[in-house]
Each structure stands twice: as C-alpha cells, then as structure tokens.
ROFI-792439 format. One record per residue (C-alpha): x negated, y negated, z negated; residue number from 1; residue in one letter. Coordinates in steps of 0.05 Angstrom, whole numbers. Example, Ala and Ser with C-alpha at 12.3 -4.5 7.8 and 13.67 -1.06 7.14 Angstrom:
// ROFI-792439
u=-246 v=90 w=-156 dopa=1 lumtor=A
u=-273 v=21 w=-143 dopa=2 lumtor=S
END
This chain:
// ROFI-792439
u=-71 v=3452 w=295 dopa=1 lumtor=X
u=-99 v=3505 w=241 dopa=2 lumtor=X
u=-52 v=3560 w=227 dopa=3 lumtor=X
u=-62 v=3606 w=170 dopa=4 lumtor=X
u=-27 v=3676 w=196 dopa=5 lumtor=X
u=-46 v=3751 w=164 dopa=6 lumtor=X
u=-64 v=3795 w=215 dopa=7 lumtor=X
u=-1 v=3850 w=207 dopa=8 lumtor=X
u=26 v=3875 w=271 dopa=9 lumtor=X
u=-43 v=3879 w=327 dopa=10 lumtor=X
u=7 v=3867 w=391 dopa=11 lumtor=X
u=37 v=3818 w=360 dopa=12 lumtor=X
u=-14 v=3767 w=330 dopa=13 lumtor=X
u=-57 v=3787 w=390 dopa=14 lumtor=X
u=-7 v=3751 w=437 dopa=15 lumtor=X
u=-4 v=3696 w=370 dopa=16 lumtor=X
u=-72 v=3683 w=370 dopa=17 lumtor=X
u=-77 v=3673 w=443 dopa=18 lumtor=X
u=-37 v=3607 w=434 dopa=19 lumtor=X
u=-83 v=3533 w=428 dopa=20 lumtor=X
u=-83 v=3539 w=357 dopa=21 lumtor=X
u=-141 v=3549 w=316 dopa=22 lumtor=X
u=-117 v=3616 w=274 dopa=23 lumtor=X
u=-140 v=3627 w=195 dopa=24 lumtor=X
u=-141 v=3706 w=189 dopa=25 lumtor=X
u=-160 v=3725 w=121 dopa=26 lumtor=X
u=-205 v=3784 w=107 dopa=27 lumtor=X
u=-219 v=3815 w=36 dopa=28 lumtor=X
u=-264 v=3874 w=27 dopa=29 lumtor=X
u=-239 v=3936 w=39 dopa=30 lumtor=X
u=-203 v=3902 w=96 dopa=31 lumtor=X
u=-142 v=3911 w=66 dopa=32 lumtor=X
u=-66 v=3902 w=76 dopa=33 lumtor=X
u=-72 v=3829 w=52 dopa=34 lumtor=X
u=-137 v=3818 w=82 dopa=35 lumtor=X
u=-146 v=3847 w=153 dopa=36 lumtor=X
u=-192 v=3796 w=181 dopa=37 lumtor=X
u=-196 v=3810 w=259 dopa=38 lumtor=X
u=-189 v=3881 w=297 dopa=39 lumtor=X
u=-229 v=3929 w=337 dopa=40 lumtor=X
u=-178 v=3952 w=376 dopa=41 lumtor=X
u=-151 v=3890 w=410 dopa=42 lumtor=X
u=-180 v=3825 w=432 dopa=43 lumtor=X
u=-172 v=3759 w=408 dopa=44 lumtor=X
u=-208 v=3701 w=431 dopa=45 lumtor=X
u=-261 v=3659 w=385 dopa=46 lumtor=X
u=-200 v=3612 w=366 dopa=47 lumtor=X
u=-180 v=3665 w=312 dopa=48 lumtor=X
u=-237 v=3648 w=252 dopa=49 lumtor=X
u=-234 v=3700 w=197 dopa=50 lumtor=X
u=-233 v=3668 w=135 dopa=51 lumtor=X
u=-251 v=3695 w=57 dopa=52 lumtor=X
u=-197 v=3685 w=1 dopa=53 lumtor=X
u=-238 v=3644 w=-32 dopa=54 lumtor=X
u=-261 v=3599 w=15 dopa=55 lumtor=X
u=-182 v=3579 w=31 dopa=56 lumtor=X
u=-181 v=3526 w=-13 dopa=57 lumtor=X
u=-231 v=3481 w=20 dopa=58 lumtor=X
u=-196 v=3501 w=85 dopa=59 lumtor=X
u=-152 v=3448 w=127 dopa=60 lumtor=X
u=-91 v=3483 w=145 dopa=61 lumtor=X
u=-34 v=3456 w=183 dopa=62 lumtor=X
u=19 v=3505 w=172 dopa=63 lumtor=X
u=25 v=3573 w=150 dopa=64 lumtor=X
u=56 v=3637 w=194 dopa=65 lumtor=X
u=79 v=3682 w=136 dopa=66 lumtor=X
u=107 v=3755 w=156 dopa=67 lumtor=X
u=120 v=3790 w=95 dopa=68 lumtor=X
u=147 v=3769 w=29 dopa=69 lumtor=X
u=84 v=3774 w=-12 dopa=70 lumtor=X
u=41 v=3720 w=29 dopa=71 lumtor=X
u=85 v=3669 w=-12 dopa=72 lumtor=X
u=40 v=3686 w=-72 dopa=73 lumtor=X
u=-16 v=3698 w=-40 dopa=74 lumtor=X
u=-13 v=3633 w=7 dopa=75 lumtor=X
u=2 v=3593 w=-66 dopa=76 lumtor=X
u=-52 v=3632 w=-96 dopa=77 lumtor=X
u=-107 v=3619 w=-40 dopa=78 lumtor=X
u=-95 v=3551 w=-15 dopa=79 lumtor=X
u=-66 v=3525 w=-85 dopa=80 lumtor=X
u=-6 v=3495 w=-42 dopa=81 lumtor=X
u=65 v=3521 w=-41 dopa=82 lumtor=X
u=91 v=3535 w=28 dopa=83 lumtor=X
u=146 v=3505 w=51 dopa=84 lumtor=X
u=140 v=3450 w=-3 dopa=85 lumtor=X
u=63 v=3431 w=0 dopa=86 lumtor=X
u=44 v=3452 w=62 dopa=87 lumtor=X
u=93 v=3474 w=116 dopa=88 lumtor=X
u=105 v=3541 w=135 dopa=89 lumtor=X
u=154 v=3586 w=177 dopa=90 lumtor=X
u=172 v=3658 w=166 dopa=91 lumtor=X
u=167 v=3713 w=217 dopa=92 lumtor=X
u=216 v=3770 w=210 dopa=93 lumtor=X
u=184 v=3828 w=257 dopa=94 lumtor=X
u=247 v=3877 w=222 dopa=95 lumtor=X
u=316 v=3908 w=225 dopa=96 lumtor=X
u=358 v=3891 w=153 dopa=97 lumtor=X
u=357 v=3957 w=106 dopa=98 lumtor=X
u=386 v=3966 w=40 dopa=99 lumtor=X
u=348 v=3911 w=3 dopa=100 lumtor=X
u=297 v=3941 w=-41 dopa=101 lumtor=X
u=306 v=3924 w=-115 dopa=102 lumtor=X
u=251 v=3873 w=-128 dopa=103 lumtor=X
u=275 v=3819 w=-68 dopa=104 lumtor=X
u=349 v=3824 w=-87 dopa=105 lumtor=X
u=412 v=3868 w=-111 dopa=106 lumtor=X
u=393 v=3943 w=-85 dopa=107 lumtor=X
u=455 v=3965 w=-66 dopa=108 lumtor=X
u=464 v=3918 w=-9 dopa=109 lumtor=X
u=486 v=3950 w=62 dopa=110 lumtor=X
u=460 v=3927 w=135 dopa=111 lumtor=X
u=513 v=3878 w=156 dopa=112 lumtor=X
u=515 v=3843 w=85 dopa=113 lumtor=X
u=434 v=3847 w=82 dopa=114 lumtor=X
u=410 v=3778 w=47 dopa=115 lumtor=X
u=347 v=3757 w=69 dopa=116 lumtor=X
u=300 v=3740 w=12 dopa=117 lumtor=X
u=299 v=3664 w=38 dopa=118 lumtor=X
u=369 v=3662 w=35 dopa=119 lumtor=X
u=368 v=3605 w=-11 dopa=120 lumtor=X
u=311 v=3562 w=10 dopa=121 lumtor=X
u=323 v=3522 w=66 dopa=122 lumtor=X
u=252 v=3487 w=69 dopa=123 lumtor=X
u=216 v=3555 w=105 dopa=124 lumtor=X
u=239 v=3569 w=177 dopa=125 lumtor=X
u=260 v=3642 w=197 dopa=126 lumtor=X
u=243 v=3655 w=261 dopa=127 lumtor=X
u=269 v=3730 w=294 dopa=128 lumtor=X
u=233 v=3760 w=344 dopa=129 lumtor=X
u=292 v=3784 w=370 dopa=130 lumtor=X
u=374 v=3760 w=381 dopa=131 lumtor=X
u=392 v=3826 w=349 dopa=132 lumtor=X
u=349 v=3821 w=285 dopa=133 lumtor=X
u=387 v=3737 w=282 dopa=134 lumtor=X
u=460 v=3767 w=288 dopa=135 lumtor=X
u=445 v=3826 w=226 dopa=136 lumtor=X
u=408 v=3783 w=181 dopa=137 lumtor=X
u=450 v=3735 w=137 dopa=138 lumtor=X
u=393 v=3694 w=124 dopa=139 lumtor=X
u=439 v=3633 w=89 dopa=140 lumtor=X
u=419 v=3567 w=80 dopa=141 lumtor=X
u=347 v=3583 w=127 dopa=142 lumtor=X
u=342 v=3547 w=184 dopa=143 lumtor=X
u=335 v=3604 w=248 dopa=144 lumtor=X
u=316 v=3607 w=311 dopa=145 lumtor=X
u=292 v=3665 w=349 dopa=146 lumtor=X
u=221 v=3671 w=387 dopa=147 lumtor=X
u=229 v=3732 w=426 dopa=148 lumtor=X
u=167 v=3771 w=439 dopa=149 lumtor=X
u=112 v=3753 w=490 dopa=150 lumtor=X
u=60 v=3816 w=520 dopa=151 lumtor=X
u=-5 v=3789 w=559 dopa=152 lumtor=X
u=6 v=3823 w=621 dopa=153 lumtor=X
u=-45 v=3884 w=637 dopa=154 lumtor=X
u=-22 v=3881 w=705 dopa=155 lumtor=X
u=18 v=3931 w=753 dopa=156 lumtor=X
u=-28 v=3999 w=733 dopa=157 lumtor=X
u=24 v=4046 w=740 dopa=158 lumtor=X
u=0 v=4119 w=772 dopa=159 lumtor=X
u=41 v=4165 w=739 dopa=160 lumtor=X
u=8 v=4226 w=776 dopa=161 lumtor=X
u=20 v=4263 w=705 dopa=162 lumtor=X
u=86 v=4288 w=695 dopa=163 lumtor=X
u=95 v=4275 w=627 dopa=164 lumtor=X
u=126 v=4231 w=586 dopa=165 lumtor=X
u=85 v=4172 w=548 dopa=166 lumtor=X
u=114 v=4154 w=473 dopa=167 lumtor=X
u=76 v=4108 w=429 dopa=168 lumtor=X
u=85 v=4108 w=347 dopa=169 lumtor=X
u=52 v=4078 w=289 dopa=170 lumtor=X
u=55 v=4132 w=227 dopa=171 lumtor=X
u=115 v=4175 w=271 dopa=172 lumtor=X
u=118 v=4220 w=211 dopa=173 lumtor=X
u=118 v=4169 w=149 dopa=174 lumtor=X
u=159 v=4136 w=187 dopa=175 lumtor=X
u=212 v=4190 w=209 dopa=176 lumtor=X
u=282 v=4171 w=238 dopa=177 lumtor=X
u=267 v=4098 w=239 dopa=178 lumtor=X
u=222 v=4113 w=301 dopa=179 lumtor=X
u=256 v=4173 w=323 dopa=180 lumtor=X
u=206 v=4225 w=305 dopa=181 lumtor=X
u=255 v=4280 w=290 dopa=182 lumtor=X
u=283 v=4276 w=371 dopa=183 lumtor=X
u=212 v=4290 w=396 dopa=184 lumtor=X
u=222 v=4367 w=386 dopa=185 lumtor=X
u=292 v=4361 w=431 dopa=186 lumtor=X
u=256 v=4312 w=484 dopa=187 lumtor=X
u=197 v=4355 w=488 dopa=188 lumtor=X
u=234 v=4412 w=509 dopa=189 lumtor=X
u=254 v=4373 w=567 dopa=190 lumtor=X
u=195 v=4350 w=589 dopa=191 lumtor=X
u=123 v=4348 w=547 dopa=192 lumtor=X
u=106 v=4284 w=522 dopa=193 lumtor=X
u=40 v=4249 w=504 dopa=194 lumtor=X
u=45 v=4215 w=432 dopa=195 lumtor=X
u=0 v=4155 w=422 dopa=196 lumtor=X
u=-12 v=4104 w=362 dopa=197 lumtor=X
u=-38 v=4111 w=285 dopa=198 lumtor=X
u=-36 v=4169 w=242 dopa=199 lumtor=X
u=-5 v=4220 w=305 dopa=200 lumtor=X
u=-57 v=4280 w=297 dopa=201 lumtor=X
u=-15 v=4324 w=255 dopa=202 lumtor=X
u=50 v=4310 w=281 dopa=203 lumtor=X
u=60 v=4377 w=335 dopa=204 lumtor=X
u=40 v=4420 w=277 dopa=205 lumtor=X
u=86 v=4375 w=228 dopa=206 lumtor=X
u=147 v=4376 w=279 dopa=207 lumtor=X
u=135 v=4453 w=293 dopa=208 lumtor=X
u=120 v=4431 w=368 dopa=209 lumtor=X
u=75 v=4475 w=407 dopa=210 lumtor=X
u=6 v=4433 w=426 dopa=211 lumtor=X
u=22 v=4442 w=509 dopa=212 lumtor=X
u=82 v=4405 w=498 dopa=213 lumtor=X
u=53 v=4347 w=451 dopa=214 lumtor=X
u=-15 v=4318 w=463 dopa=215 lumtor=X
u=-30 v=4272 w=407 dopa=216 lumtor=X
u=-84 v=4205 w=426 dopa=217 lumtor=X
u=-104 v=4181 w=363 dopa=218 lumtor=X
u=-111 v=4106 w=355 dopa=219 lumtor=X
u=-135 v=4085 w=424 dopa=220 lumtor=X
u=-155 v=4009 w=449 dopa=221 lumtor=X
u=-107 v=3980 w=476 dopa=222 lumtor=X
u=-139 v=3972 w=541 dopa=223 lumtor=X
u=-155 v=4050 w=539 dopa=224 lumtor=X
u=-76 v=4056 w=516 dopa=225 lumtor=X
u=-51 v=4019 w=573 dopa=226 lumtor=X
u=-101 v=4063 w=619 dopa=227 lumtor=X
u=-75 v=4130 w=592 dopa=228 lumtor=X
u=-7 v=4104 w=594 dopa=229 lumtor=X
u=-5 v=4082 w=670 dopa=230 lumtor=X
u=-14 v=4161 w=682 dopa=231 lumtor=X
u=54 v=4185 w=647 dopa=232 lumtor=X
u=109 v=4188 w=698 dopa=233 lumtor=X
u=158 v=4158 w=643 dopa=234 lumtor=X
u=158 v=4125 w=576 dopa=235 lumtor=X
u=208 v=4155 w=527 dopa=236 lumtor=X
u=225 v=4108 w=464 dopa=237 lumtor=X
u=268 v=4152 w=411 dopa=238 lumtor=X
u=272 v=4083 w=369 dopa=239 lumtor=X
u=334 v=4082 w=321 dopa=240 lumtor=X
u=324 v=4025 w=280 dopa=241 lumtor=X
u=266 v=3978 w=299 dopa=242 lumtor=X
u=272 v=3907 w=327 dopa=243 lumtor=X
u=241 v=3915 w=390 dopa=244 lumtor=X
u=176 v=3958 w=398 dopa=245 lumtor=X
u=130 v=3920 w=432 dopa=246 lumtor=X
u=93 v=3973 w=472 dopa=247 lumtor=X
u=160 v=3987 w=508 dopa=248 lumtor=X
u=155 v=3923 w=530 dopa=249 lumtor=X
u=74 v=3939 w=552 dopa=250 lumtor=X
u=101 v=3997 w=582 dopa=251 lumtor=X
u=155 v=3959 w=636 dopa=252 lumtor=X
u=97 v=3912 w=649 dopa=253 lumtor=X
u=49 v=3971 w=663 dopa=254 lumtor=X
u=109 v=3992 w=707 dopa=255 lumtor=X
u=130 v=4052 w=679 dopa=256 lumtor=X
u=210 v=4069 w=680 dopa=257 lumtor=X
u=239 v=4083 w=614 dopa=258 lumtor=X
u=283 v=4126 w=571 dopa=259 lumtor=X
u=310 v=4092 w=508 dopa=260 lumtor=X
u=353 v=4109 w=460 dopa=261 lumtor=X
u=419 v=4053 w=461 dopa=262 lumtor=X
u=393 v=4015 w=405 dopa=263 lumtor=X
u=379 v=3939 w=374 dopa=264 lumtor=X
u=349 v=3894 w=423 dopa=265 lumtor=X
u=332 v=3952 w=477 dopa=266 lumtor=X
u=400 v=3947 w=511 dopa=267 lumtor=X
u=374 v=3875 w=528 dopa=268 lumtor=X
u=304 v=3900 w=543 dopa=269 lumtor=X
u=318 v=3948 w=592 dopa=270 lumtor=X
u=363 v=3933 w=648 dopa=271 lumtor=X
u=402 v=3993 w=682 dopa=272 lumtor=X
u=355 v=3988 w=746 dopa=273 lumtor=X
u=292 v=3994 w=701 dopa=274 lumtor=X
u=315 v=4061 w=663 dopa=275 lumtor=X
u=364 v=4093 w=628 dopa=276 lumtor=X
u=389 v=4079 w=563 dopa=277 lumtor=X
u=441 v=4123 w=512 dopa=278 lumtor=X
u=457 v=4151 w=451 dopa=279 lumtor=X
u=454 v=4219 w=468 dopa=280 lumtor=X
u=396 v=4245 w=461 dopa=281 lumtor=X
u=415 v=4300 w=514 dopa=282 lumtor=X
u=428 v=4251 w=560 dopa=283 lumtor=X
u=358 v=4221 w=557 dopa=284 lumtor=X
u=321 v=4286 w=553 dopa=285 lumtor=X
u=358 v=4304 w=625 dopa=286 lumtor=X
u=341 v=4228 w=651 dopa=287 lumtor=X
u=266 v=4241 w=633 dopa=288 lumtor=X
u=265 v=4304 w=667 dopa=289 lumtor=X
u=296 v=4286 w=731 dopa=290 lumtor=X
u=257 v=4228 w=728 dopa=291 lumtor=X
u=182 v=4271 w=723 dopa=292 lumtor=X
u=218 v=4319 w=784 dopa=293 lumtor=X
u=230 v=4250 w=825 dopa=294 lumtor=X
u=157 v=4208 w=830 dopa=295 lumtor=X
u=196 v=4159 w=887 dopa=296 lumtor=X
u=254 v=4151 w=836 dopa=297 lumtor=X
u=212 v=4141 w=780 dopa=298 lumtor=X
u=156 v=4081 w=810 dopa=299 lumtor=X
u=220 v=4039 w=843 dopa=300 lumtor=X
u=245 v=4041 w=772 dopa=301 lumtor=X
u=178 v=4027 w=741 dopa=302 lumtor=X
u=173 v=3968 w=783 dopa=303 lumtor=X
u=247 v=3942 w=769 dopa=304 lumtor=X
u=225 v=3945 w=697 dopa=305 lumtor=X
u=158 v=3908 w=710 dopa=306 lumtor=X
u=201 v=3850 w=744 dopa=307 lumtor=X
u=243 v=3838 w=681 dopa=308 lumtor=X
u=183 v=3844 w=629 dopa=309 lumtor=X
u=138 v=3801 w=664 dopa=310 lumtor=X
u=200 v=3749 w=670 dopa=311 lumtor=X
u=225 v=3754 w=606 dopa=312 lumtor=X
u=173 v=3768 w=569 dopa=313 lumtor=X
u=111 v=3733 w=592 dopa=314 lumtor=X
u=56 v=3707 w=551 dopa=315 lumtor=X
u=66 v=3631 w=571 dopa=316 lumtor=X
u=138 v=3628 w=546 dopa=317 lumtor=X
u=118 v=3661 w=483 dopa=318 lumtor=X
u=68 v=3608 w=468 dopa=319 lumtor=X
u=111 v=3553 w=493 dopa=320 lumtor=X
u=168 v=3570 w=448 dopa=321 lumtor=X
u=113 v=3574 w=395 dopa=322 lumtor=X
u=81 v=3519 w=401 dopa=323 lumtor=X
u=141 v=3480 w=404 dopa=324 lumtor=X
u=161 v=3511 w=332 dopa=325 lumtor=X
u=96 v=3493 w=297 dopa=326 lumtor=X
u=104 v=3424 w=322 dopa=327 lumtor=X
u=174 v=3418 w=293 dopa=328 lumtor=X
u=142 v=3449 w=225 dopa=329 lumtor=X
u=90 v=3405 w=209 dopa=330 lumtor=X
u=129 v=3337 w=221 dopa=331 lumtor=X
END
C-alpha cells in the first residue's frame, strides 16, 4: 500500500512510518510546514520516500493520512484527486477541541459543543489518537474510531542518578498554559527540572527562573533525548490541555515515574502504581520532591510505569490497529 501522510508531529509519523506501508512525505523548499520531507532528528526506515509537489501527480497512491485541515486543498491540489471522494483518505486528529477558529466554523463555539470541521462529510474517517479527544469532539455524521498511540520501545534505560526532574515541550512559551509552562516556576521551586524540546533556550530568563533550577536542551535526537532523559529521577508533565503527549508515554517506557497534572487522556496513561497524578499543582510539586529524596521509591515506580506503556502502548498494536484501518479505507 502507498500512503501519502505530511510529516507533522516527528514521534508520531516516526512510529507511522514504521508500519509495511510504503509512506509519500512531501518536501517543498524551504522545508516547510506543508512540505517537511523526512527529519534529522528521528529515524525512519527507507519505506518513507520523500516526494516533490509536483511530481504527486504521476504518483500511485493508495490512500491519504491527512492531519490538519489544509491537506484537503493541498492533497486536491497535488494529486488532482479529491480525498475521500477520488481517492480514499482518513483524518487524524492529534488535538483537544478549542473554541473553533473563525475560518473552519462559527467562532464562538465552546469545548463540549466543538464541531469538528468534518462534521458533515461522512466519506473521510476520523480517527482519535486518544478515547478522550472521541468523547469531546462532536464530529457528526464522520465515521470514528480511535487509534491510540504506539512508542517504539527504547528499552528499560532508566538511571536516574540526577535528581532532577525531566519535562519535555515543543514551543513551552508560544505555547503557554496549553502545556503548562506557567507551573514550571512553582514546580521548580520544588525540585529543579531539566526542560527539553523546540524553541526552550529562552524560557528560564522568559519565566523569571534562575538557570540552576532550569537547564534548557535545545532540540536533541531522540535517541540523545531518551539518553538524557533516563538520568532524571522523575518526569514531570504540567500538560493542561493536550491529547496525550507522547514523550510521557517515552518516558514510562524509559522507566521513569511520573508527575502529571489530572488531565485528558493521562488519568488513563498513568496508573496510580506508576506515579502520581492531580490537579494541584502543590500536590505534584511535593510528589516530585519526595520522589528525587526516595531513588528506591522512585525506580519501583519507574518500572510499574514501564509495564503499562510497553503493554498498552507498544509499537505492534499501533500498527496492527493501523493497518487494519487503511485496509477498511481503501475497499
């Protein structure tokens, strides 16, 4: 089967492209938003064949993995087929509702009445990545299902002979409360935390943090992520409003216990044995203290949470589910 997919969230369409699949990832110059191509930072196997706008056309593709509301046009515009009506496609919603923004539907729209802009159509798929994400959509006359995530395991790596605490975030201060960026001054005072991802280098002097209690690793590989992250004696994930952040889930697998705010899918994530979980932010900055002061404590729990990741979500069932889905699309 040939999939054409955008390359838009690295974890994700690294454990997407890991499936039997040949996978279309258009690149533009620039390397773009709409036009990624493949990525440094992670690897993906030769199965993932990067693939010009313009040579689309003359491309045989089986079905089309869209993620954001744009790659309608686009997919129209590239292959000169309409997905969902000339070529088969399914939709992949990676988010949380939020007030609808004016040019997909009425503005004023709150979370629990949030349409999804395939609402109407019933000839595109929507498939969550997560049961929470399915229950606050209202995604109408779309057919559902959810797919929930699936990590490659990086094995059992966990050392945590620093005690600090590991938090990773894309853009933490574009992104703001979403993520959680405003609790890291309150957690940090608890117990210094390492901030990894995209875009983190300014964010002590942003957040009025002192440096000694926020390191910031800017962009690393993944494998040099998972390395760093092994160290931390806990991973903290301040998370509001997100569907499930998959390095949380990297995290358990790595074996690190976690601290996580009460929220979306991470009250199924994270069973009580594997960490602790609330909506007082208090309450977790004491839990990831106690937990740096108790290295015993803090590895039983790290493998508790290792357990349920690597059961729940493993890379086979990911791609099972998957494949399964892709099969039903293009009959």
């Amino acid at each position: 089967m040939r999939v054409l997919m955008w390359h838009v969230h690295g974890s994700w369409a690294t454990s997407f492209v890991h499936g039997p699949h040949t996978t279309l990832v258009p690149a533009v110059p620039g390397r773009g938003p709409d036009g990624r191509g493949r990525p440094d930072t992670f690897h993906w196997p030769d199965r993932a064949i990067e693939v010009t706008p313009e040579r689309l056309r003359a491309e045989d593709v089986d079905v089309v993995v869209l993620q954001r509301p744009r790659e309608l046009r686009l997919a129209e515009e590239w292959l000169g087929r309409r997905p969902g009506r000339d070529v088969p496609a399914v939709y992949v919603e990676h988010d949380t509702p939020r007030r609808t923004p004016s040019d997909v539907g009425p503005p004023e729209e709150v979370v629990p009445d949030s349409r999804h802009f395939l609402h109407d159509r019933s000839d595109i798929m929507v498939v969550h990545v997560t049961h929470f994400n399915q229950v606050f959509w209202n995604c109408g006359r779309a057919p559902t299902r959810v797919i929930e995530h699936g990590i490659a395991d990086p094995g059992h790596r966990y050392t945590g002979d620093m005690p600090r605490g590991g938090v990773v975030i894309n853009d933490p201060l574009r992104r703001g409360r979403v993520c959680g960026t405003d609790l890291l001054a309150g957690l940090a005072a608890a117990l210094p935390l390492d901030l990894f991802g995209m875009n983190v280098t300014g964010a002590p002097g942003r957040l009025g943090i002192a440096p000694e209690s926020l390191w910031t690793f800017e962009d690393l590989p993944q494998a040099r992520m998972h390395e760093e992250l092994a160290r931390r004696r806990v991973y903290v994930h301040p998370y509001r409003w997100t569907s499930l952040g998959l390095a949380l889930i990297e995290a358990m697998m790595l074996g690190l216990p976690v601290v996580a705010l009460a929220t979306t899918e991470a009250v199924e994530a994270v069973p009580p044995e594997a960490g602790v979980l609330s909506t007082r932010v208090a309450a977790l900055a004491e839990a990831a203290r106690a937990l740096a002061a108790d290295p015993p404590r803090a590895r039983q729990m790290g493998k508790e949470a290792r357990a349920h990741a690597v059961d729940r979500y493993g890379l086979p069932r990911f791609l099972r589910d998957w494949r399964r889905t892709l099969q039903e699309a293009t009959r």
